[in-house]
C-alpha positions in Angstrom: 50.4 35.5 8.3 47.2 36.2 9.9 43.4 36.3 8.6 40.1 36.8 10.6 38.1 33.6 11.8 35.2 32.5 9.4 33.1 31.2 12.9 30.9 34.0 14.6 30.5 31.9 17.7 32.2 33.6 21.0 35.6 32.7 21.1 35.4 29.8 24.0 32.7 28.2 21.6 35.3 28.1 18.5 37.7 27.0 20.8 35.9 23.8 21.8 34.3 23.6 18.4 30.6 23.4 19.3 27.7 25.7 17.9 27.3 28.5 19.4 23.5 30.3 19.8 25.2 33.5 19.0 23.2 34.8 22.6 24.6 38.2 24.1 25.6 39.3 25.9 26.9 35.8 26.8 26.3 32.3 24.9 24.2 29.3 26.7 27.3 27.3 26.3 29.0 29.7 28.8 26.3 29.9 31.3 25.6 26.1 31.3 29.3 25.6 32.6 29.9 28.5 34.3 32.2 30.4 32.3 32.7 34.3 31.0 31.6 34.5 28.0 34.8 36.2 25.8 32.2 37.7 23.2 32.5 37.9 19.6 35.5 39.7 18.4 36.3 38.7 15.0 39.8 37.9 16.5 43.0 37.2 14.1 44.0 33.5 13.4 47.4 32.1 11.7 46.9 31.2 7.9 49.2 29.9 5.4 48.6 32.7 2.8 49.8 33.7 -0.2 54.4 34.6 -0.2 57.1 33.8 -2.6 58.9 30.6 -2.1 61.9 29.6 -4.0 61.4 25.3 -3.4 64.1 23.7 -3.7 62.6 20.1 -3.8 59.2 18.8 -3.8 56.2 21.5 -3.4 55.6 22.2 0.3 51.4 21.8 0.8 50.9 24.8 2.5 47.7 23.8 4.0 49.7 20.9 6.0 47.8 18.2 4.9 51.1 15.7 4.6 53.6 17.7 7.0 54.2 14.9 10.1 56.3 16.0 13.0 59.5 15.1 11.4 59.5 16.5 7.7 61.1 19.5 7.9 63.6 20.2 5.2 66.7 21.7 6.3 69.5 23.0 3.6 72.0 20.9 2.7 74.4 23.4 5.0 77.4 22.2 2.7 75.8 23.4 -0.2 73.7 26.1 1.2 77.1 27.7 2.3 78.4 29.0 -0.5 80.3 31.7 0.4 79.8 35.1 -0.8 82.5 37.6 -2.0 83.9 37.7 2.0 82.3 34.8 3.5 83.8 33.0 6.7 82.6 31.7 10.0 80.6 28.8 10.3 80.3 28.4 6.7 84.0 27.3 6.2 83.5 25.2 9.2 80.2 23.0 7.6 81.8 23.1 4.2 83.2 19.5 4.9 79.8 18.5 5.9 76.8 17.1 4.1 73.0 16.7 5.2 69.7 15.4 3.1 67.1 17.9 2.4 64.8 15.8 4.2 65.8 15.4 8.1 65.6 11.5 9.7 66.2 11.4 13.0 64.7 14.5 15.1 67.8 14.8 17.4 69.8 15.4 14.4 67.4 18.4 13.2 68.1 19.9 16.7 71.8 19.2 16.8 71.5 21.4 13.1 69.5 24.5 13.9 71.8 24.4 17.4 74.4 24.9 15.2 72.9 27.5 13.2 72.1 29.6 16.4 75.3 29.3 18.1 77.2 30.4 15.0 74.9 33.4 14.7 75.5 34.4 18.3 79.5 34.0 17.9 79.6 35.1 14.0 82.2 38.2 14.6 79.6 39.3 11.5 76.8 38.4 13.5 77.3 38.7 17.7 76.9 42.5 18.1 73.9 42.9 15.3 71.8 39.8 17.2 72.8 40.5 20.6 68.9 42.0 20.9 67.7 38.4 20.6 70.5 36.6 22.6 68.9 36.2 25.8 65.8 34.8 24.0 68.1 33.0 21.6 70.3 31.3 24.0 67.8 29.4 25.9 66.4 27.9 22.6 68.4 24.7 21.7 67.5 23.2 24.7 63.8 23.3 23.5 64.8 22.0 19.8 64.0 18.6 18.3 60.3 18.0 19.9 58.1 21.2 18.1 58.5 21.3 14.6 56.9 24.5 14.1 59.6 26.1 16.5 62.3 24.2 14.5 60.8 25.4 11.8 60.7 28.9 12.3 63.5 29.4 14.3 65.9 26.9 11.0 64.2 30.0 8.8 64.8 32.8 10.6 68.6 32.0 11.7 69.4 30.8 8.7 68.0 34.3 6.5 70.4 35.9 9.0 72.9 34.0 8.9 72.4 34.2 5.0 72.6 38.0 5.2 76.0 38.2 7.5 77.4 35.8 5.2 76.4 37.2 2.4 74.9 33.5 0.7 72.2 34.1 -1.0 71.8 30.3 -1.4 71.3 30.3 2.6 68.9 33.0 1.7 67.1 31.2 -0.8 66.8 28.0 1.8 65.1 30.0 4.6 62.4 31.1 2.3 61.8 27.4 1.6 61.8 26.8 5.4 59.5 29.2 6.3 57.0 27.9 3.6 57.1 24.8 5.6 56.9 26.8 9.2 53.6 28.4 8.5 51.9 24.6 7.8 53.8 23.7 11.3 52.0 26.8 12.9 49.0 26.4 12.0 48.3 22.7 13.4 50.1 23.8 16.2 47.7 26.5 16.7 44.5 24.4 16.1 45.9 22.2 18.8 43.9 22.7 22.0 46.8 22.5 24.0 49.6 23.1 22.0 48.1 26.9 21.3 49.4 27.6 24.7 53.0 26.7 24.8 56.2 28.6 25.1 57.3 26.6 21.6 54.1 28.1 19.8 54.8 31.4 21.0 58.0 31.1 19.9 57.4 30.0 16.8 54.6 32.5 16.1 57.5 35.6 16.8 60.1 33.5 14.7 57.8 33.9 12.0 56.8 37.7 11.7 60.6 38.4 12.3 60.9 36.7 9.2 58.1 39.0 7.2 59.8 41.9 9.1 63.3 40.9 8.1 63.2 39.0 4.4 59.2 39.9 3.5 56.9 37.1 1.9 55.5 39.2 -1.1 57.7 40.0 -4.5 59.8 43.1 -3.8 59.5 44.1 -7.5 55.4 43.6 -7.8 52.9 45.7 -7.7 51.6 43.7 -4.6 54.6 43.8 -2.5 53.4 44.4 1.1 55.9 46.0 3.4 53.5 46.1 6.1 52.8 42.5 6.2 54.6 41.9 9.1 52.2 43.7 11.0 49.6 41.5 10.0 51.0 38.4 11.6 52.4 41.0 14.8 48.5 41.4 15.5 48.4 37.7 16.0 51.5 37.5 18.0 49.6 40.2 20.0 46.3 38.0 20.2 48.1 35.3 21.4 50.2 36.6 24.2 47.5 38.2 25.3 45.0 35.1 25.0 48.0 33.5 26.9 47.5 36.1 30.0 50.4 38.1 31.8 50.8 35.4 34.7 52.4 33.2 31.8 55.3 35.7 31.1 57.1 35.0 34.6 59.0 32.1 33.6 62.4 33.3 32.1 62.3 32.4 28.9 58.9 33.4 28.0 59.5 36.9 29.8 62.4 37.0 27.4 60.7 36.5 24.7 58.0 38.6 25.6 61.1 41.8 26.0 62.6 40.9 23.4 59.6 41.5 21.2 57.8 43.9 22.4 59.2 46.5 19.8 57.1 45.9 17.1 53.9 44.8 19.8 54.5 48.5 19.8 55.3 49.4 16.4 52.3 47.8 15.2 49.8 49.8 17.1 51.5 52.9 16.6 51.4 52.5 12.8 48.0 51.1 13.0 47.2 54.1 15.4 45.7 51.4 18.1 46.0 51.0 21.6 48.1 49.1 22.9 47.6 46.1 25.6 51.3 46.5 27.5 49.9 50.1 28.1 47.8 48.1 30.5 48.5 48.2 34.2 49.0 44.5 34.8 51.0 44.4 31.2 53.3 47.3 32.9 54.3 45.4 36.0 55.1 42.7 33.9 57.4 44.6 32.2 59.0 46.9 34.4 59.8 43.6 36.9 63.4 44.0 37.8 65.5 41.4 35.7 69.1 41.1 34.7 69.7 43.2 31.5 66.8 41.6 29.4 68.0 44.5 26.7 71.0 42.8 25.9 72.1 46.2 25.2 75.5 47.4 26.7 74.7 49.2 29.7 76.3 49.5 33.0 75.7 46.8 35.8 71.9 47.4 37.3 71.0 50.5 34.7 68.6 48.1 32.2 65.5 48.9 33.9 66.2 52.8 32.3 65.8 50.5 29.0 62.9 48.7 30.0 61.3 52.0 31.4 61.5 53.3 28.0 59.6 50.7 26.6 57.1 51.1 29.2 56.4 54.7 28.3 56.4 53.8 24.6 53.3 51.1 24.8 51.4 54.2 25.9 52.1 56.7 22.9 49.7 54.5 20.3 46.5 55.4 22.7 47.8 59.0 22.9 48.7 59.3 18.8 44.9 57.7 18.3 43.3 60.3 20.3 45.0 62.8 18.4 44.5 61.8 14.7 40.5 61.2 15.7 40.2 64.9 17.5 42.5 65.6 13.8 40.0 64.4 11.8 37.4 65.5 13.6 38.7 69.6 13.1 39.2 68.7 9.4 35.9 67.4 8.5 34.1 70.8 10.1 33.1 68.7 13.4 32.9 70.3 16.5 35.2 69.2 19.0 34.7 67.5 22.5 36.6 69.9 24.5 36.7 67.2 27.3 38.1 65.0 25.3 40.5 67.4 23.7 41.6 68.9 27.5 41.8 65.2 28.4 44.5 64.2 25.5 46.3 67.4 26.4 46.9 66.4 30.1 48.0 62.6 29.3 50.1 63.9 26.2 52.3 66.9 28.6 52.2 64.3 31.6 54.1 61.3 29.0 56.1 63.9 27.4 57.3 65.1 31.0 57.6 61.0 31.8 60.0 61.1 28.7 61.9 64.1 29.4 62.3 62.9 33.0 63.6 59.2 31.8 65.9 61.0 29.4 68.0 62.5 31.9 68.3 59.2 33.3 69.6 57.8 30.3 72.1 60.6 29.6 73.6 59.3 32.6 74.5 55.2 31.3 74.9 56.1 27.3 77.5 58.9 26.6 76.0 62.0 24.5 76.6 61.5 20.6 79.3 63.6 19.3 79.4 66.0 15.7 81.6 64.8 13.2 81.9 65.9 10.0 80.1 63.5 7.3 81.8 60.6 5.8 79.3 59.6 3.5 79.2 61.6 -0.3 75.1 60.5 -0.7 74.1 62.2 2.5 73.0 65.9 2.4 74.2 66.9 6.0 77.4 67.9 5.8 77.5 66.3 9.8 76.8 62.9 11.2 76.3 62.1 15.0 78.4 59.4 16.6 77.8 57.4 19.3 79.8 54.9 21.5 77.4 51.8 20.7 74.9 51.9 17.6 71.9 50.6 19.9 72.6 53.6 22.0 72.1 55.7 18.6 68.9 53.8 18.2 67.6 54.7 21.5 68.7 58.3 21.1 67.1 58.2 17.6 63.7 56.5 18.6 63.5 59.1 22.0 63.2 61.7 19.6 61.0 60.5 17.4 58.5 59.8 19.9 58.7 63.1 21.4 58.4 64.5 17.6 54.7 62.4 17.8 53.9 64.2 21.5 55.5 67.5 21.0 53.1 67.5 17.7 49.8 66.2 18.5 50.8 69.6 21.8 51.3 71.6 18.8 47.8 70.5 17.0 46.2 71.4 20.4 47.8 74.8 20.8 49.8 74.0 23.8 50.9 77.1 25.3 54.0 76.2 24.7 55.2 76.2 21.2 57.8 73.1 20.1 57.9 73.7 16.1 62.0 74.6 16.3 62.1 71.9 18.9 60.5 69.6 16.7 63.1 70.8 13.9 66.2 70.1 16.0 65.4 66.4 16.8 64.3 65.3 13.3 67.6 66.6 12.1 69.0 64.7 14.7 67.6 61.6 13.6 68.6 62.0 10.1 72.3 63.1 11.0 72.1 60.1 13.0 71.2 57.6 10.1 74.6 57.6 8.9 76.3 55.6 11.9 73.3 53.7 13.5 72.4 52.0 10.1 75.5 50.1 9.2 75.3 46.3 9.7 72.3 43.7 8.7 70.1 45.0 12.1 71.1 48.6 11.0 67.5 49.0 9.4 66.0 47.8 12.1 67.4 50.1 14.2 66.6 53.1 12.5 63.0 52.3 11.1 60.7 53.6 13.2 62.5 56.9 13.8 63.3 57.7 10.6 59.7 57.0 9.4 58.1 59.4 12.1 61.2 62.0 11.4 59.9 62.0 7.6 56.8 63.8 8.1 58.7 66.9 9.4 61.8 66.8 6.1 60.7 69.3 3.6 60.8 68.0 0.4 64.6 67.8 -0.4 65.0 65.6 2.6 62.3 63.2 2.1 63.7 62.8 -1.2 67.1 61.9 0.0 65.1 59.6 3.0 63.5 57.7 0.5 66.5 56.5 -1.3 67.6 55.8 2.1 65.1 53.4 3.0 65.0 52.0 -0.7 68.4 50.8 -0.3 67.5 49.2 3.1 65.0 47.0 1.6 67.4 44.5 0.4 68.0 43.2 4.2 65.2 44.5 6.0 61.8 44.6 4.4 59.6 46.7 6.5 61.7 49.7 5.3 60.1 49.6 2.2 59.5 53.6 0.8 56.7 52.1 -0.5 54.3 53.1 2.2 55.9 56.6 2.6 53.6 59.8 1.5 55.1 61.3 -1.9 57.7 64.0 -1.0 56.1 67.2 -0.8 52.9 66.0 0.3 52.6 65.8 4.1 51.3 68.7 6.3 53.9 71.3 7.6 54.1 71.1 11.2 51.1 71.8 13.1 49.0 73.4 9.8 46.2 72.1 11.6 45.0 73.5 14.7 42.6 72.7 17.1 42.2 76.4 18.9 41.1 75.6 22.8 41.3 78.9 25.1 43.5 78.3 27.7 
């Protein structure tokens, strides 16, 4: 989880902890040595805060005070393993076995959460729902046994997935416990003035807010519960990579890491309605270099740069969606409008949708068209489903036309000559025909999150009824899809009610 730093001093001051004269537009310290001054951003740092943790043993101090390198309570993975109603795999195989809660020897720790990793990638439950993370996944045991927050966070993580396929909610219980332990970890590793730097604390750092994202550290059932709390410690991930600097992402396995995650980079400033840094010129080379398939996603030999172009264009629809809700808010509270600005939003916003429509057809050509089926599913209200030959192809499909929905509407706001309300119908009902086969399997919500949550504001009221059952059901494996957050049914704006009126 992440919280705001207490110091006021520019951020190279905090970072060597000396007293900072607050100067501006750059501190004494800086000029005496000849540095930039960063300036004084109220940046986010990693903090243990509050979550529900089911110990299992002795009270974990979350503020790290006797956590050494080496105390890092794994599950006893022959207990732990208790099957669920169809439970096999790995669990069957480490029923014979028996480790302490307390882990000894380091290499022993490794040689564990190895295990755990390798079982998830080859877990017939498990290998097609994780392949997203495999690339990044893979290269990990070789870097187990020395970091404990990266064993840590990644024993917690694997093992809540792992949990989930197996259906043990004893494993389930366990990772909770770990990652109780992982945020302690973190946080040294992060006060560390080298350590803050590494490919392990990176690691860790992701490991973690996949957890909020997947399992949630709040009470479901509370009043408090926080569905969004994963965005909280995404903002960190994001001040850290980018304290880290693009040149750092060229190594394989932090490039991988860096793909691999970039989904919720942009998730959390699209929902946050903030710009986003791999919009950036230097962040788009990095992420456009050529690279064997770092999707992991079943496309044809040499077609996953059409992927990573995707993503590309995404990073830059949280600047664009900003714009628009401010020039939004501007027209509803009786302001007058910049028409610069307004003409200006209108330009990027055609240009990215054309960008889209362009990359589309380029798509169409490596994932086969969905097909119309009649519906299989007696709680849906679409007497159709769309299928498709791989349910991360359905994701992609589903998330392309959410995204246009967000450009095709902030057009619409603007009174684009061209008019995309029956447009904007078609996709959203292709999005929820679609949530009947791309949300199957434990990465199902995860899948289908972000589209479904842009799709909702354009359901009348029926449909956002049925949506939010939907999502309430997800919950249970992935926590970010709590309704929670979701307007009331009924209560969101029909499509572009709200006009800004340029003459064009």
């Amino acid at each position: 989880m992440v919280g705001v730093p207490r110091s006021g001093g520019c951020a190279f001051c905090v970072k060597r902890r000396v007293k900072c004269d607050e100067a501006r537009p750059a501190c004494a310290n800086c000029d005496r040595y000849g540095a930039e001054c960063p300036g004084y951003d109220r940046r986010f740092k990693f903090v243990a805060g509050k979550h529900v943790v089911r110990s299992r043993g002795r009270p974990v101090d979350v503020h790290g005070r006797d956590l050494d390198h080496d105390q890092l309570a794994l599950p006893s993975l022959a207990s732990a393993s208790q099957p669920g109603p169809e439970s096999h795999g790995m669990t069957a195989r480490w029923r014979s076995q028996s480790y302490p809660m307390l882990v000894s020897p380091t290499p022993n720790r490794a040689q564990l959460i190895g295990n755990t990793i390798q079982s998830l990638l080859h877990n017939k439950k498990s290998a097609h729902e994780i392949m997203l993370f495999a690339p990044w996944f893979n290269a990990v045991p070789e870097r187990l046994g020395n970091k404990i927050a990266l064993d840590g966070a990644m024993a917690a993580f694997t093992i809540h997935l792992l949990g989930k396929a197996e259906e043990s909610e004893h494993l389930v219980a366990e990772s909770r416990s770990l990652y109780g332990q992982s945020l302690a970890a973190l946080q040294k590793a992060l006060n560390h003035p080298v350590e803050w730097k590494s490919s392990e604390t990176l690691c860790a750092t992701m490991l973690l807010a996949l957890f909020e994202l997947f399992a949630g550290t709040s009470d479901p059932g509370s009043r408090t519960a926080d569905p969004g709390s994963w965005m909280k410690h995404t903002a960190g991930v994001s001040f850290l990579i980018q304290q880290r600097g693009p040149d750092t992402y060229k190594e394989s396995w932090d490039r991988s890491m860096l793909m691999s995650f970039r989904t919720l980079l942009i998730m959390d400033c699209l929902f946050s309605a903030q710009e986003c840094f791999l919009s950036k010129k230097k962040w788009q080379a990095i992420i456009l270099e050529p690279v064997t398939n770092s999707s992991a996603i079943a496309l044809p030999e040499n077609s996953a740069w059409v992927f990573d172009l995707y993503f590309a264009h995404l990073a830059r629809v949280p600047g664009i969606l900003q714009r628009g809700l401010a020039l939004r808010e501007s027209t509803r509270c009786g302001l007058p409008v910049d028409m610069l600005q307004l003409m200006s939003l209108v330009q990027d916003t055609a240009k990215l949708r054309a960008d889209y429509v362009s990359w589309f057809e380029s798509f169409e050509r490596v994932a086969p068209a969905p097909t119309e089926k009649p519906s299989c599913d007696s709680s849906t209200i679409f007497d159709t489903a769309l299928h498709y030959d791989s349910v991360w192809h359905g994701s992609v499909f589903m998330s392309y036309w959410a995204t246009m929905l967000i450009l095709q509407e902030i057009l619409n706001i603007c009174q684009y000559p061209v008019d995309f309300v029956e447009s904007n119908r078609q996709m959203a009902n292709n999005i929820f025909r679609s949530i009947e086969t791309v949300r199957p399997g434990y990465m199902g919500p995860y899948r289908i999150g972000y589209p479904v949550r842009i799709a909702y504001e354009f359901g009348d009221t029926p449909t956002q009824i049925w949506l939010k059952s939907v999502m309430a059901q997800t919950e249970q494996h992935y926590a970010a899809t709590s309704p929670i957050g979701y307007p009331e049914p009924g209560t969101t704006l029909p499509a572009s009610t709200k006009s800004i009126r340029p003459s064009w």
